[in-house]
N, C-alpha and C positions, 0 to 999 in steps of 0.2 A: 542193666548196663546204662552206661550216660551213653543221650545220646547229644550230637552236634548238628547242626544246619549251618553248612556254610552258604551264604543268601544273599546272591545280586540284587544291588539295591538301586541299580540304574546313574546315570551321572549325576544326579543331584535334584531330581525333579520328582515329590512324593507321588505322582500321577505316573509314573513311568515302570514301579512295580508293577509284577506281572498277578495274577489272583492266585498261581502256585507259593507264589513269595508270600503272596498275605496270606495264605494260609498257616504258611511254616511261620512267621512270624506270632502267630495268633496263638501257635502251639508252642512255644518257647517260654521258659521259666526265666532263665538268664541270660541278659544282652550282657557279651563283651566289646568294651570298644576302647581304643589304645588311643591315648590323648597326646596329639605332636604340638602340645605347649602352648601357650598366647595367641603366638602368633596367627595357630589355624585353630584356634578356639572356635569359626564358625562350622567349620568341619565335622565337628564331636556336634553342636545345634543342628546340623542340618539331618545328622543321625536322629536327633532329640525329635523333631518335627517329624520325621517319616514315623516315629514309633506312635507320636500324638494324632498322626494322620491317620494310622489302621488297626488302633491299640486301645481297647479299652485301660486308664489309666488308673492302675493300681493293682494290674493283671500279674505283673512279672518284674524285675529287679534289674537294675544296669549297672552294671560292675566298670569301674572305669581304674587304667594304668597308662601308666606314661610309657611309651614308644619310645625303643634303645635308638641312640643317634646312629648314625650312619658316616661312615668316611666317605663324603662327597669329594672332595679334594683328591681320589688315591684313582688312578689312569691309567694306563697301559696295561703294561700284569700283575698289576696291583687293584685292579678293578673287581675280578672276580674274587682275590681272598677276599674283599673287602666287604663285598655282597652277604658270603658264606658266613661271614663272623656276624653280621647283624640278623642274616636269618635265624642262625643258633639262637644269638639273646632274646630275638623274639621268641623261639620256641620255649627257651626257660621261664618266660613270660607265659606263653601260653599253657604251658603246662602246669605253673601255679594255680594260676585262675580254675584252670578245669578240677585240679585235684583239691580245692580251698571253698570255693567257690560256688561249686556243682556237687549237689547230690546226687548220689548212686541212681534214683530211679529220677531224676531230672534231667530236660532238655535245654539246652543252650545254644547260644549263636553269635555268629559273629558277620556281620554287615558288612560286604563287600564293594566296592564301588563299579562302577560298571558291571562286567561277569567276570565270576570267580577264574574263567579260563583263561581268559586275558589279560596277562602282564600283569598282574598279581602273584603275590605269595602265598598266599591262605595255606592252599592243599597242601602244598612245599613241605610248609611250616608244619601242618598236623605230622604229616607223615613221618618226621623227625623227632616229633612228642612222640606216639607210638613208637616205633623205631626204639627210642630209652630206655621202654618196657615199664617205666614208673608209674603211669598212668592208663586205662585201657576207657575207649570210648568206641562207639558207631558216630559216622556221620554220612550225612548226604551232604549233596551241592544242588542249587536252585539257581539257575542261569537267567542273568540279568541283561539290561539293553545296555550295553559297551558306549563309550566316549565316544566310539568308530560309526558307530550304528547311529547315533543321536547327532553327530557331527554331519551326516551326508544328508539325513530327514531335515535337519535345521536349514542344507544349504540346498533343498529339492534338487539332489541330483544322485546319480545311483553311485557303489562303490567299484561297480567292474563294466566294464566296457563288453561287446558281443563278440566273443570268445579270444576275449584277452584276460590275461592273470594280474590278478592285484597282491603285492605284497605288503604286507605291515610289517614295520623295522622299527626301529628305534633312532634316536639324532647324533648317539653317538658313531651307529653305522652308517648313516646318511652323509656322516661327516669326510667318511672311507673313499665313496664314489657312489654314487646314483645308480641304484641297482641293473643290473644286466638282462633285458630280453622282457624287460616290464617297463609299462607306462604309465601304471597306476600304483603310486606309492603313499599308504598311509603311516605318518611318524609319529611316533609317539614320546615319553621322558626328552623331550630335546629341550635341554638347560640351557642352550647355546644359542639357538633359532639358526641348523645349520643349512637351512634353507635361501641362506644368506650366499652362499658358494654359486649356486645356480641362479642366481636373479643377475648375475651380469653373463656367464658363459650361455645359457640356452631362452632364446626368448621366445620359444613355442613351448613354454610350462606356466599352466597355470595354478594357482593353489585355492584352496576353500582352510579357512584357518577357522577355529573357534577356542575360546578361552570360558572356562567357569561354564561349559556348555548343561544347561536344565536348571540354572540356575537362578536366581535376578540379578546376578553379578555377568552374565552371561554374554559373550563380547563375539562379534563374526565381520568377516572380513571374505571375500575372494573378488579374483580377479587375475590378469594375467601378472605372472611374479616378479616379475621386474617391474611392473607399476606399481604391485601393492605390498609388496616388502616392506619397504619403508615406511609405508602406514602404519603394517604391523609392527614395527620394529615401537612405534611410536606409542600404539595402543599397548605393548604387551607392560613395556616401561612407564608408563602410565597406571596399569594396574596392579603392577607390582609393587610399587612404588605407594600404593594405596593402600594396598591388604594385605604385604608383608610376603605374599604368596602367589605364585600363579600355577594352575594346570589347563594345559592347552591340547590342543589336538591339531595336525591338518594332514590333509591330501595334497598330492604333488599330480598334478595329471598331465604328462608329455603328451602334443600332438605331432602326428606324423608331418616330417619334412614337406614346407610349402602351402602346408592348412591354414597356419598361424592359430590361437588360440581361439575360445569360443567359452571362455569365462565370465559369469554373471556380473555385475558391476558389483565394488565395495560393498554389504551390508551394513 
């Protein structure tokens, strides 16, 4: 039967694979990797470079396909069919590849960014090829060092507090209200930088931000939010603005009434 490795492959830094990863990697016939067009052409290279980095060249084959667009514009309750419908195309995507692409007694893979478990689609996605019944494979998952994870080692500071809860959301929730009963909030996908909302209402939150985190594109900032927003606001339009693209990460870390902050200066 085929089989699959789905393989964290850390933020973008070939030293941040784990030796589980090099391994499954070492054992792969076919890299899939879905190409988001020009614009993040370095994207698909940095894949390129992690395989030149633990791959003897000429081991295995990289199958490459263009990535279905996405309705970024669709909001409210329009957001999640929106989701649904490009998960499917991917899956009709992935399921070409595995059935076209992939011999019976071959292994392939597909390169994850961070870990396959966080805020990714990977597993999603397979489970819904299967599911069609058209295709039958085995796969594992190989758990990678998260945006989250490289984001707090970059800024030497931990991600939870002494028995306090940390949650990871997203900017569109962040956008809702500042989560309830938590002081440590890590955001993630936020297109908007809704971070912006609390940098005049609460001035005991500090943030640790990072952009292109493992990367040499790799941008970091913290300090307390209402002083360094607007840096950020300046770095991220700067970078975007540069490379067509940005993917960012940060922590929001509220202090208790009266402490005031205790945030590292700008990086």
């Amino acid at each position: 039967m085929r089989k699959i490795h789905v393989i964290g492959i850390g933020a973008g830094d070939p030293d941040q694979l784990t030796l589980q990863a090099v391994k499954a990697l070492r054992s792969t016939d076919v890299f899939f990797i879905l190409d988001k067009g020009e614009v993040k052409s370095d994207l698909v290279q940095l894949r390129r470079d992690i395989l030149d980095a633990h791959i003897t060249e000429g081991t295995y084959r990289l199958v490459e396909a263009r990535d279905p667009e996405r309705d970024r514009g669709a909001g409210g309750a329009a957001y999640s069919p929106a989701v649904g419908d490009w998960r499917s195309a991917r899956a009709g995507i992935y399921e070409r590849l595995i059935a076209e692409e992939l011999g019976e007694d071959e292994s392939g893979a597909f390169l994850v960014w961070g870990d396959p478990a966080l805020y990714d689609s990977t597993l999603g996605i397979l489970e819904e090829v299967l599911g069609r019944g058209a295709v039958t494979f085995e796969y594992d998952v190989v758990p990678g060092i998260s945006s989250v994870s490289a984001l707090v080692a970059r800024h030497r500071t931990g991600l939870n507090r002494v028995a306090r809860p940390v949650q990871i959301t997203t900017g569109r929730r962040l956008a809702e209200g500042f989560p309830e009963d938590v002081d440590d909030v890590v955001v993630m996908l936020d297109a908007h930088q809704a971070f912006r909302r609390y940098a005049d209402e609460d001035a005991d939150i500090d943030i640790y931000w990072g952009a292109y985190i493992g990367t040499p594109d790799e941008i970091l900032a913290s300090g307390p939010l209402a002083e360094t927003a607007p840096r950020i606001e300046r770095l991220r339009a700067e970078a975007r603005e540069r490379k067509g693209w940005i993917m960012d990460t940060y922590l929001l870390r509220r202090h208790p009434r009266g402490q005031g902050g205790t945030g590292e200066p700008g990086l």
